[in-house]
C-alpha positions in Angstrom: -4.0 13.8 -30.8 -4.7 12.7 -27.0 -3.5 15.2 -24.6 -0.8 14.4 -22.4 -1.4 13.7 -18.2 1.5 14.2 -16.6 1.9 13.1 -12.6 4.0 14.8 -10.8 4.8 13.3 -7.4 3.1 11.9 -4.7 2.4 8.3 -3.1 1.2 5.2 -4.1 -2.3 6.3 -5.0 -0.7 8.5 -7.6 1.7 5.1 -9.1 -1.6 3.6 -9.0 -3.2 6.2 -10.7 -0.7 6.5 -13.6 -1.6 2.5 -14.5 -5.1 2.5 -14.6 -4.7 6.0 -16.6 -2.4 4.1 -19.4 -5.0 1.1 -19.2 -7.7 3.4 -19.8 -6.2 4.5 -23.3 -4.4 8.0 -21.9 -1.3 9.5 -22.8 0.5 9.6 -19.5 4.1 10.6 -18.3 5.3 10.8 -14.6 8.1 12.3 -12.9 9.0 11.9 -9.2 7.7 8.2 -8.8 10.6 6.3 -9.9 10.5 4.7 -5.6 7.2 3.4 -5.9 7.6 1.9 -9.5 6.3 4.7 -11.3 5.8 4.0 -15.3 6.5 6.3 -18.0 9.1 8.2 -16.3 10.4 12.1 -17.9 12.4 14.3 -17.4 11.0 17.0 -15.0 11.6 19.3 -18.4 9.3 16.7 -20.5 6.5 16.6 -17.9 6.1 20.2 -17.6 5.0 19.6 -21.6 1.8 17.8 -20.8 -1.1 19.7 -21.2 -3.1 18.2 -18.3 -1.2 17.9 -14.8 -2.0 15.9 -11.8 -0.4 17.3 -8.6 -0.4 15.6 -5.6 -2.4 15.0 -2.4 -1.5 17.6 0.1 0.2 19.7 -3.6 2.8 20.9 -1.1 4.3 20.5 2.2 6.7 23.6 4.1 6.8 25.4 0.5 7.9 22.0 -1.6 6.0 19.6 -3.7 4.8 16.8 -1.8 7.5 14.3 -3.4 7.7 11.1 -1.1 8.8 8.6 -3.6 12.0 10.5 -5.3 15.2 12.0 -3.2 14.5 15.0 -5.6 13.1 18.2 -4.2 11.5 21.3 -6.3 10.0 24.1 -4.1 6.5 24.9 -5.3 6.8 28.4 -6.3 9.7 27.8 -8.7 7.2 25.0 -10.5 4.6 27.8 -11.0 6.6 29.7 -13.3 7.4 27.8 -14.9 3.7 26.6 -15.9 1.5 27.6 -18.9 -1.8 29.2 -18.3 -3.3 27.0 -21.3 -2.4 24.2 -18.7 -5.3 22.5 -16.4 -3.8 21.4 -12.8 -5.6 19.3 -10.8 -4.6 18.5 -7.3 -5.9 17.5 -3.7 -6.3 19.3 -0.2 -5.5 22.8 -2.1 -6.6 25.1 0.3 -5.9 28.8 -0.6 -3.6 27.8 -3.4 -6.1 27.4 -6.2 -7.0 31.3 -6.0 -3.4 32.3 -5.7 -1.7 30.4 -8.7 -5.0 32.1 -10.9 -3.4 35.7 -9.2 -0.4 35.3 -9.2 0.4 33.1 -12.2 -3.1 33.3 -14.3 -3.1 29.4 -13.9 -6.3 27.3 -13.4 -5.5 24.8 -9.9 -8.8 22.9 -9.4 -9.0 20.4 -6.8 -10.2 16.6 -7.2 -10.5 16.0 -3.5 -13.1 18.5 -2.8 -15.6 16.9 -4.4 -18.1 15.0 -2.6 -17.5 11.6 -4.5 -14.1 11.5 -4.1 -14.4 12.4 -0.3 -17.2 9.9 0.0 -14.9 7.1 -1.4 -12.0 8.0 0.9 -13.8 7.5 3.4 -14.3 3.8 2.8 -10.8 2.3 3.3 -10.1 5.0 5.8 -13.2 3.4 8.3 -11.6 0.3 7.3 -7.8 1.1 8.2 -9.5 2.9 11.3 -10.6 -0.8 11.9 -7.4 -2.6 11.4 -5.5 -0.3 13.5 -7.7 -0.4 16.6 -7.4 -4.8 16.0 -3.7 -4.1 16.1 -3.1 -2.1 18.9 -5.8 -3.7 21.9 -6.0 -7.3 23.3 -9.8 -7.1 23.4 -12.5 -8.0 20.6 -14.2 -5.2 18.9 -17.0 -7.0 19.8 -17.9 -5.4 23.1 -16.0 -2.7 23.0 -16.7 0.6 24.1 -15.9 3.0 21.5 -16.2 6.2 20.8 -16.5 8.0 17.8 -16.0 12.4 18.0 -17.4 13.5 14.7 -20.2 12.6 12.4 -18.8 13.3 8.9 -18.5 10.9 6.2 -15.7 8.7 8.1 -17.5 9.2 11.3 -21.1 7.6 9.7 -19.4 4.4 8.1 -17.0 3.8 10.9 -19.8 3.9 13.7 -21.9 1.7 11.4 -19.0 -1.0 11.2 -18.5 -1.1 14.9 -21.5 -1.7 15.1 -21.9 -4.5 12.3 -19.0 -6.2 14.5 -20.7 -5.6 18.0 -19.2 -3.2 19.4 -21.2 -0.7 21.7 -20.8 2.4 19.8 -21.2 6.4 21.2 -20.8 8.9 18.4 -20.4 13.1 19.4 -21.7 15.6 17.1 -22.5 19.4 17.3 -25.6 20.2 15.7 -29.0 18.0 17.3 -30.3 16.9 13.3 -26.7 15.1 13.3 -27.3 13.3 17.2 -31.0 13.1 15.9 -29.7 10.6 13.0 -27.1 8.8 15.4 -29.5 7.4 18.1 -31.8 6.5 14.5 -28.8 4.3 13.6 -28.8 2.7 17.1 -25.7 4.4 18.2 -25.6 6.6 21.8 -25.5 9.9 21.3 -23.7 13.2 22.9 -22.9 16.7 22.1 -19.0 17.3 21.1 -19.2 20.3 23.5 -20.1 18.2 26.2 -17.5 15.0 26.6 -16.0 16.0 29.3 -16.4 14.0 32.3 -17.4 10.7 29.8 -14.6 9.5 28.9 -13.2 7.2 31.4 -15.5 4.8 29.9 -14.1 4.1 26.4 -12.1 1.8 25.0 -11.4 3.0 22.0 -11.9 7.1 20.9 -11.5 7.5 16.9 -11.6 11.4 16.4 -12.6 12.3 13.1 -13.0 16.5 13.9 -10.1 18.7 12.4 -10.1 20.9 15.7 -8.2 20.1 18.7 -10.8 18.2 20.6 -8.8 16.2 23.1 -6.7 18.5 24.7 -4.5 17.6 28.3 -8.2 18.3 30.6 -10.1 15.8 28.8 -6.8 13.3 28.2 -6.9 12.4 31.9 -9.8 11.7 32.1 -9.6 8.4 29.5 -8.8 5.6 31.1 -4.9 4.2 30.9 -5.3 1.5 28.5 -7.7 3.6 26.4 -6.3 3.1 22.2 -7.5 6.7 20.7 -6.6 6.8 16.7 -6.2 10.7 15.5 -8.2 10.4 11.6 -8.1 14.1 11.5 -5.7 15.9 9.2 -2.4 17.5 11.0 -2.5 19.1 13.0 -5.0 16.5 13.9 -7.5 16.6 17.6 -5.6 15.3 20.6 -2.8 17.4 22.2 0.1 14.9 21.5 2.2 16.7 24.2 -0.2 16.2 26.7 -0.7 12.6 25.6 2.7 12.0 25.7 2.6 13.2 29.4 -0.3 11.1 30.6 1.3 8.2 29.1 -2.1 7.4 26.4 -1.9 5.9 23.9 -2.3 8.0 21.1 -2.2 6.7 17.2 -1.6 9.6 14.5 -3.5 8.2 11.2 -4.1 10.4 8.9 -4.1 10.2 4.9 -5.2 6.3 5.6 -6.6 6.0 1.9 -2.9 6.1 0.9 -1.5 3.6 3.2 -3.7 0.9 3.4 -5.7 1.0 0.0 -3.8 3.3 -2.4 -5.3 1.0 -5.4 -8.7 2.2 -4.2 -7.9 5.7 -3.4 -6.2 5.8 -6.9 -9.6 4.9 -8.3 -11.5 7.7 -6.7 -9.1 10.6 -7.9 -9.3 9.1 -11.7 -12.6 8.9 -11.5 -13.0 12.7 -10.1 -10.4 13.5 -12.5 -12.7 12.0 -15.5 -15.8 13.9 -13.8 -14.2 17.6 -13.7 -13.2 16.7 -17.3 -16.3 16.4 -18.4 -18.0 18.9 -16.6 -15.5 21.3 -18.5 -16.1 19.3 -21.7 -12.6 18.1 -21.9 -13.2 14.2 -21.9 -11.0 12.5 -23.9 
């Protein structure tokens, strides 16, 4: 008998996730959905039963399950005990968790973001929602622009290469020289993240894609007044809001874009990571 995949919360990526599961042959229940459309809905009671479980993406937020779509709350360590250890959970952004559940609870949390493929197909529609946002918020082509990108990640590499595909004059910042080796390679200016300030005023457009606070109130005044900067970094994100605030900048907090603007997509890259640490624990079903 197939096991069962239960999904337990989250966004749209997870609603998504739950149909192309059921297309592709699986047992699946869900629980917490039922605001997004959600199929197979249980009881909370039921879905505990399944023998595979697919958290969310953050699992928790302030101590509760991330649980968006429901007006139901369940704080995350009453969930845990009430867990089997025979049970595989797999969720995203874990953090610490993972090693605490396996203390604490002797249950096995792995995490489906983490892997390289599934962070490597995120970053895809979040370049592109990057994209859409800075169309929405300016009165000036992309083309021409001035933009800069802080951060030469995954998201940082495939946004600088489609500002550039649309014309856009395109500065990326990096810390370590192999990364602004590979920048000026791709035709992009390059400069040291250590070293923006007193280069800002020139931008446009500033996407930060660095998970460390990399725009605080000094560097803020120096952008220029009409400058757009979109925050892709996780919270607490790069840029002092406070500060913003102050200065009057413009200042767009975007993070988890995956989920907002291409949920069907994102949905595709946790299944498939999903499929991949089932087989690598030769589990496929």
């Amino acid at each position: 008998m197939k096991p069962t995949i239960s999904i337990l919360g989250g966004d749209l990526r997870q609603v998504y996730l739950a149909r192309m599961l059921l297309e592709d042959g699986k047992n699946v229940a869900t629980w917490g959905l039922e605001q997004g459309g959600g199929i197979n809905g249980v009881p909370l009671d039921q879905a505990l039963e399944g023998e595979i479980l697919l958290l969310p993406m953050p699992v928790c937020r302030n101590g509760m399950l991330h649980l968006p779509l429901t007006e139901t709350e369940l704080e995350a360590e009453r969930l845990w005990a009430r867990l089997r250890y025979d049970q595989l959970l797999l969720g995203g952004l874990t953090g610490d968790l993972s090693r605490r559940l396996m203390a604490d609870y002797g249950l096995t949390l792995l995490d489906y973001y983490a892997r390289e493929e599934t962070q490597v197909a995120n970053a895809v529609p979040t370049a592109e929602g990057a994209l859409q946002l800075a169309m929405e918020s300016t009165d000036s082509t992309l083309h021409g622009s001035r933009c800069l990108i802080i951060g030469y990640g995954r998201i940082g590499r495939l946004l600088a290469d489609r500002l550039l595909a649309l014309g856009a004059e395109v500065t990326v910042s990096a810390r370590k020289y192999g990364d602004l080796a590979w920048i000026e390679a791709w035709g992009c200016r390059s400069v040291q993240t250590g070293a923006l300030t007193g280069q800002l005023e020139r931008f446009d457009l500033i996407f930060n894609t660095a998970p460390a606070l990399i725009l605080d109130g000094a560097r803020l005044r120096e952008t220029r007044k009409n400058c757009v900067i979109i925050d892709l970094a996780s919270a607490p994100g790069g840029v002092d809001l406070e500060a913003a605030k102050r200065l009057s900048r413009q200042v767009i907090p975007a993070p988890g874009l995956p989920g907002k603007v291409a949920p069907r997509t994102a949905a595709a890259a946790i299944r498939d990571s999903v499929y991949h640490i089932l087989e690598e624990r030769g589990e496929l079903m």
